[in-house]
N, CA and C atoms as a LAMMPS dump frame, in Angstrom:
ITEM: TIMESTEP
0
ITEM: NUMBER OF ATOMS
222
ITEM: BOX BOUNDS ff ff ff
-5.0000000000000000e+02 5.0000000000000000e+02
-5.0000000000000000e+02 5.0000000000000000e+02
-5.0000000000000000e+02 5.0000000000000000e+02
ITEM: ATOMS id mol type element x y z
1 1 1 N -54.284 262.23 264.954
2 1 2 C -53.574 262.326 266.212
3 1 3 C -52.168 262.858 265.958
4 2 1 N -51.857 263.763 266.53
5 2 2 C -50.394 264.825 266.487
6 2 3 C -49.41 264.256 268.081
7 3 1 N -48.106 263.628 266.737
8 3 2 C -46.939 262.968 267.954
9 3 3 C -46.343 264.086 268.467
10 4 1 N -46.234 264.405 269.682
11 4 2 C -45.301 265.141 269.836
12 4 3 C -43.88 264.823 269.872
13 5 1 N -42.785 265.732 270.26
14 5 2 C -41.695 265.066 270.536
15 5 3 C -41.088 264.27 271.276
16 6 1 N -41.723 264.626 272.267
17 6 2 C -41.294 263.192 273.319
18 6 3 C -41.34 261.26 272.712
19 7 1 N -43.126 261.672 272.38
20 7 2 C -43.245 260.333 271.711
21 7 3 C -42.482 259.675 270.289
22 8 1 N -42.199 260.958 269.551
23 8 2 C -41.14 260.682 268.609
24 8 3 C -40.229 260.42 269.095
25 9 1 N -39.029 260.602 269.735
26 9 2 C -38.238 260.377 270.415
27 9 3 C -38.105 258.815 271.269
28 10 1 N -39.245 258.458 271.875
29 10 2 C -39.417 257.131 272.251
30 10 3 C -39.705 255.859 271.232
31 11 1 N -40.449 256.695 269.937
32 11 2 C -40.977 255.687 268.675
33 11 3 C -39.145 255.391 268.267
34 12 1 N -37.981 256.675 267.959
35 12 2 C -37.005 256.433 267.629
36 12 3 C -36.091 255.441 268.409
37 13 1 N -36.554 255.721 269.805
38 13 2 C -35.32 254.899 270.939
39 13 3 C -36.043 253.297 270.609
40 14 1 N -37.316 253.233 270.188
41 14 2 C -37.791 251.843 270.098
42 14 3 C -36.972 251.012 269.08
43 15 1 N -36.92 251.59 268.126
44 15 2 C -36.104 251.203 266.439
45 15 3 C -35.076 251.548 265.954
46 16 1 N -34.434 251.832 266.892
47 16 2 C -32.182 252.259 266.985
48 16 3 C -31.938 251.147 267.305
49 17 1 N -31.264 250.913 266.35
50 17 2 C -30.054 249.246 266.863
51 17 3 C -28.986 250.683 267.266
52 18 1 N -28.061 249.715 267.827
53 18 2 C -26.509 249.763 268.217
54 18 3 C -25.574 249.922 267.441
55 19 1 N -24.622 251.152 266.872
56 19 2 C -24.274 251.352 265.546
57 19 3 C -22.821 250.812 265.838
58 20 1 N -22.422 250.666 266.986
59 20 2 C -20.724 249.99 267.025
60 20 3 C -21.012 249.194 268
61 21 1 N -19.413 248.653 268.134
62 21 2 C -19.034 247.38 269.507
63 21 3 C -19.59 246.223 269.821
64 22 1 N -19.348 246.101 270.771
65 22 2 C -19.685 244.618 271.052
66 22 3 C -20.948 243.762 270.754
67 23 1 N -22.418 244.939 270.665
68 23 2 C -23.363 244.751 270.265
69 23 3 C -23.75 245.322 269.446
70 24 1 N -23.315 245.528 268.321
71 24 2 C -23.509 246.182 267.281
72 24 3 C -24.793 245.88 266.398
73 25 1 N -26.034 246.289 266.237
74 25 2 C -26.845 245.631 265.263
75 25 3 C -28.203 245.565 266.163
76 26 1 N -27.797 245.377 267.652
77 26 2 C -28.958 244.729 268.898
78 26 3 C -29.406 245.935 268.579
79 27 1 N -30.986 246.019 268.708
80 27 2 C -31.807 247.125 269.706
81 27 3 C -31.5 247.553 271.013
82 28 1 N -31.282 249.01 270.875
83 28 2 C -31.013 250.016 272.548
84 28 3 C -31.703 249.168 272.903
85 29 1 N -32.846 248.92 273.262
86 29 2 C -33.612 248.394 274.616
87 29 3 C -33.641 246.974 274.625
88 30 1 N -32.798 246.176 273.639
89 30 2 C -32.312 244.651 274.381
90 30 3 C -31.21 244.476 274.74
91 31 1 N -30.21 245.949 274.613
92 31 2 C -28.322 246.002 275.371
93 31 3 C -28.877 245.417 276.524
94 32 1 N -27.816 244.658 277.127
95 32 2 C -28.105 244.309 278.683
96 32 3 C -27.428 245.266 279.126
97 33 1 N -28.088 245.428 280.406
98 33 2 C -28.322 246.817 281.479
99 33 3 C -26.899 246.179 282.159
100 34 1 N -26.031 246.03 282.461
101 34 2 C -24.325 245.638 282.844
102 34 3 C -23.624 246.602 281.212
103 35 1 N -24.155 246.416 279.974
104 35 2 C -23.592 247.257 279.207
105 35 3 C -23.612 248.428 278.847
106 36 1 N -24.862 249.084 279.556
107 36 2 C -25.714 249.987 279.322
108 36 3 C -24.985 250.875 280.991
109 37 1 N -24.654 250.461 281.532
110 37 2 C -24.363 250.921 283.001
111 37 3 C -22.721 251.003 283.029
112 38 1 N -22.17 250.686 282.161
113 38 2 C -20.569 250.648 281.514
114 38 3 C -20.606 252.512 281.178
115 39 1 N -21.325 252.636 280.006
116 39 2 C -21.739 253.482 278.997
117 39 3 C -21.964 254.785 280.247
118 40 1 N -22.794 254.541 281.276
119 40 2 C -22.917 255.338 282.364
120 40 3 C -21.625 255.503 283.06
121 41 1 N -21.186 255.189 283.102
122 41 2 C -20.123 255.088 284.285
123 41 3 C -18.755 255.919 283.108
124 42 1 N -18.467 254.999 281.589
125 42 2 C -17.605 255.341 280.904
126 42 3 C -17.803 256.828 280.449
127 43 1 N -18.995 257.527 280.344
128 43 2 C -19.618 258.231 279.54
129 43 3 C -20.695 258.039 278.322
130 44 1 N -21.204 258.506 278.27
131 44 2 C -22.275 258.162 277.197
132 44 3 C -21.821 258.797 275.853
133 45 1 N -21.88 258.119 274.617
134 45 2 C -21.454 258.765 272.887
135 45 3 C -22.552 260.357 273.267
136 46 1 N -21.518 261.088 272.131
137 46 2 C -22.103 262.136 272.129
138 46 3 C -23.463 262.039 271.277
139 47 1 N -24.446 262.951 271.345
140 47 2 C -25.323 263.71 270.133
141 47 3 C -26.564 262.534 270.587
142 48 1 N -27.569 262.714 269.84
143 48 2 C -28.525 261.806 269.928
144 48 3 C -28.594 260.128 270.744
145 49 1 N -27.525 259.722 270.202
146 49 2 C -27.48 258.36 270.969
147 49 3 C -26.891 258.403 272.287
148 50 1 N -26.417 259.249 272.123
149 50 2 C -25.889 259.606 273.723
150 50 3 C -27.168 260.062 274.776
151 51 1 N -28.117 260.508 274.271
152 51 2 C -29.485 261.215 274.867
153 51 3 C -30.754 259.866 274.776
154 52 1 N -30.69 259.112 273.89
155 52 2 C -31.264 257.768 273.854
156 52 3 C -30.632 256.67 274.826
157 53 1 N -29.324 256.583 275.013
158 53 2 C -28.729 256.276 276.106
159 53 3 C -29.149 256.178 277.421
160 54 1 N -28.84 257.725 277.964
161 54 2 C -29.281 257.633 278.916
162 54 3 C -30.625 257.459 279.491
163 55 1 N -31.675 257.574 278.208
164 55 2 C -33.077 257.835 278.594
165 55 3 C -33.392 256.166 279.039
166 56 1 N -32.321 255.593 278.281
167 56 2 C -32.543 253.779 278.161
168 56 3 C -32.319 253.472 279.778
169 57 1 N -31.231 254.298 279.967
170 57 2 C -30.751 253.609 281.158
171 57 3 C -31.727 253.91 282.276
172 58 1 N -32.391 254.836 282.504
173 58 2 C -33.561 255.05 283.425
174 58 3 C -34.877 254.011 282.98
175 59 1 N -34.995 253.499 282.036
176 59 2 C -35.722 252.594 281.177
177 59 3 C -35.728 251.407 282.23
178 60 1 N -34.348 251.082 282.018
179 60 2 C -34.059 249.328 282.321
180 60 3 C -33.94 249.547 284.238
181 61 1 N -33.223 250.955 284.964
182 61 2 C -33.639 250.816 286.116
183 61 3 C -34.994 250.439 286.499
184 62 1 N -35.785 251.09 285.724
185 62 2 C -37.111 251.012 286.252
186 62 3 C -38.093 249.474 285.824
187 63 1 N -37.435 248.646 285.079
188 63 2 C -37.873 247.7 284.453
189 63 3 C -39.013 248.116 283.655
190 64 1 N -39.133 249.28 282.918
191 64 2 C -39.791 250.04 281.857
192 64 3 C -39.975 249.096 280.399
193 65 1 N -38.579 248.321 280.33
194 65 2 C -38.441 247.696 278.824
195 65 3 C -39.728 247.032 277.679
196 66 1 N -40.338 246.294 278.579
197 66 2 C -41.704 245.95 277.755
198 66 3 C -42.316 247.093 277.362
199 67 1 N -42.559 248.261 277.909
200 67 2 C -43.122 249.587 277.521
201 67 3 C -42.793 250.03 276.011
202 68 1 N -41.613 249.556 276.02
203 68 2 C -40.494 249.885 274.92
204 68 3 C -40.484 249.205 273.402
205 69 1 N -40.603 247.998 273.991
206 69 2 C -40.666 246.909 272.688
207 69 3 C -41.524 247.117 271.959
208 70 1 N -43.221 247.026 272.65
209 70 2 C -43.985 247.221 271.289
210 70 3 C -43.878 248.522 270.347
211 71 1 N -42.915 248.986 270.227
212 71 2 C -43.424 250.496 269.325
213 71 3 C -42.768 250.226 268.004
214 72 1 N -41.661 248.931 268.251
215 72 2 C -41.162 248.549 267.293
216 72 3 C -41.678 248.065 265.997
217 73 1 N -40.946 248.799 264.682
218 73 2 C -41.849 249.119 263.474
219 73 3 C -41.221 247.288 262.536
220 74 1 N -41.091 246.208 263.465
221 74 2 C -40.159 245.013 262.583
222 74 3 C -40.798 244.878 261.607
């Protein structure tokens, strides 16, 4: 079976912790959505996490998150 990129991209947003601040260390998809909606409003980091970001934040509008968790490689 051949991943494409999208699904790579979602396998990656599954298994990115948080590389600075206040939650530093958490998994993107357990930030609480009040911190995640900061990030929206403040701007989102540039480059990749900035694009995992926002994909999160349409994530947690939609209450998507369980979708999310299992892809995780713990």
């Amino acid at each position: 079976m051949k991943i494409d990129a999208n699904q790579e991209f979602l396998l990656e947003l599954a298994n990115t912790k948080m590389p600075f601040g206040k939650y530093a260390g958490r998994y993107l998809v357990d930030l609480p959505e009040t911190y995640v909606l900061w990030f929206k409003e403040k701007g989102y980091p540039q480059g990749k996490l900035g694009l995992m970001m926002e994909l999160l934040m349409e994530i947690k509008l939609n209450g998507l998150e369980g979708l999310i968790r299992p892809l995780r490689k713990e």
